[in-house]
C-alpha positions as CSV (number, residue, x, y, z in Angstrom):
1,X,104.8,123.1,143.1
2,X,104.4,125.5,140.4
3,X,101.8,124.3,137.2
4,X,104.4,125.1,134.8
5,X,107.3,123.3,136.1
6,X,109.5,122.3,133.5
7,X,112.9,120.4,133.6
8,X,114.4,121.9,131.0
9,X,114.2,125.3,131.6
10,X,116.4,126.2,134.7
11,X,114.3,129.3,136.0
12,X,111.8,126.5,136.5
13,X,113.6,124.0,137.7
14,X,114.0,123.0,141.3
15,X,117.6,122.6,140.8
16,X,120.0,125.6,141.9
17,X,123.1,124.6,139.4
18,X,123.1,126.9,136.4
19,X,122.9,124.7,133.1
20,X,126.4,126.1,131.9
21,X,128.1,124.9,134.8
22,X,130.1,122.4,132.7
23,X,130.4,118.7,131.7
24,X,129.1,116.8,134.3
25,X,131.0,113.6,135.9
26,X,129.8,110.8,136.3
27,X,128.2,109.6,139.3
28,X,129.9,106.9,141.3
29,X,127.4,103.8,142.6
30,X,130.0,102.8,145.1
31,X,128.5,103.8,148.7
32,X,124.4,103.9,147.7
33,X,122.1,102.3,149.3
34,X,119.7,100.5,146.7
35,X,116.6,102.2,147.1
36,X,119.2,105.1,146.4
37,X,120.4,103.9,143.4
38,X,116.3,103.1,142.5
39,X,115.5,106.5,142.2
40,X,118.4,108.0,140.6
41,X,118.1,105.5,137.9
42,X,114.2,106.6,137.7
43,X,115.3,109.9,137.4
44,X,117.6,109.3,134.8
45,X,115.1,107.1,132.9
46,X,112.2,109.9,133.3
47,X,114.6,112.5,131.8
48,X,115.2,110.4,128.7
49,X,111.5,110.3,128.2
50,X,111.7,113.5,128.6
51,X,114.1,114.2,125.7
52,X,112.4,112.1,123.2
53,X,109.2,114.4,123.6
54,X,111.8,117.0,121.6
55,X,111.5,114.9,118.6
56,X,108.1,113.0,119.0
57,X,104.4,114.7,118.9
58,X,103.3,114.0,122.6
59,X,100.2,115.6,124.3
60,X,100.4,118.6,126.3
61,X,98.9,117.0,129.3
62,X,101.0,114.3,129.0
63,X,103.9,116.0,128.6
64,X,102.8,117.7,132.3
65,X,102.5,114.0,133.8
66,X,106.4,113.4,132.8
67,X,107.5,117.1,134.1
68,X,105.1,116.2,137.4
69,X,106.8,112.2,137.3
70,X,110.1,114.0,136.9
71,X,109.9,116.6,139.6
72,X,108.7,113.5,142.1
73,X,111.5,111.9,141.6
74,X,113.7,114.7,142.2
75,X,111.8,115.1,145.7
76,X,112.4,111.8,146.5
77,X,116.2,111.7,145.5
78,X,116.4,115.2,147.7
79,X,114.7,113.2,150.6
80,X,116.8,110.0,150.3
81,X,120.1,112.4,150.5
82,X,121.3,112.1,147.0
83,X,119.9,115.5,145.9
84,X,123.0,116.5,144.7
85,X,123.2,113.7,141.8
86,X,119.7,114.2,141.0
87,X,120.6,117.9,140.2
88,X,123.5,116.8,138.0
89,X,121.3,114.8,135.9
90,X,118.7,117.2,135.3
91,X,121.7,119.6,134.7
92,X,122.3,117.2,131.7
93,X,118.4,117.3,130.3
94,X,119.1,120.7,130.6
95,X,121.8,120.8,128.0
């Protein structure tokens, strides 16, 4: 993984949907396994914490640890076979 990773810029991004794609729908929990539904609610959680270092002074080195928590997540989503909802919600940070 890159050092400058970032989740909200898409040329950084591990996720291959464009940004503009459109809204997003929501994701159904009906036929997830738990440890599924675990990590895409991490995910989501990570990306809000994410957002709020928009508005709020936050280190630059800790600002890397939620880019680096965030992309681990992803990873794990990807390998857990719901990398296609991970890459809608980091299509949403994205907006």
């Amino acid at each position: 993984m890159s050092a400058t990773f970032n989740p909200l810029d898409p040329r950084t991004c591990p996720s291959t949907m464009p940004a503009d794609q459109g809204p997003v729908q929501p994701e159904p929990t009906i036929g997830f396994t738990p440890l599924q539904l675990l990590f895409l609610a991490r995910l989501k959680d990570l990306c809000r914490l994410r957002q709020t270092t928009a508005v709020l002074p936050i280190a630059p080195a800790m600002l890397r640890l939620i880019d680096f928590a965030i992309y681990s997540t992803y990873c794990d989503c990807r390998a857990l076979a719901v990398g296609d909802e991970a890459e809608l919600i980091l299509a949403r940070l994205r907006r």
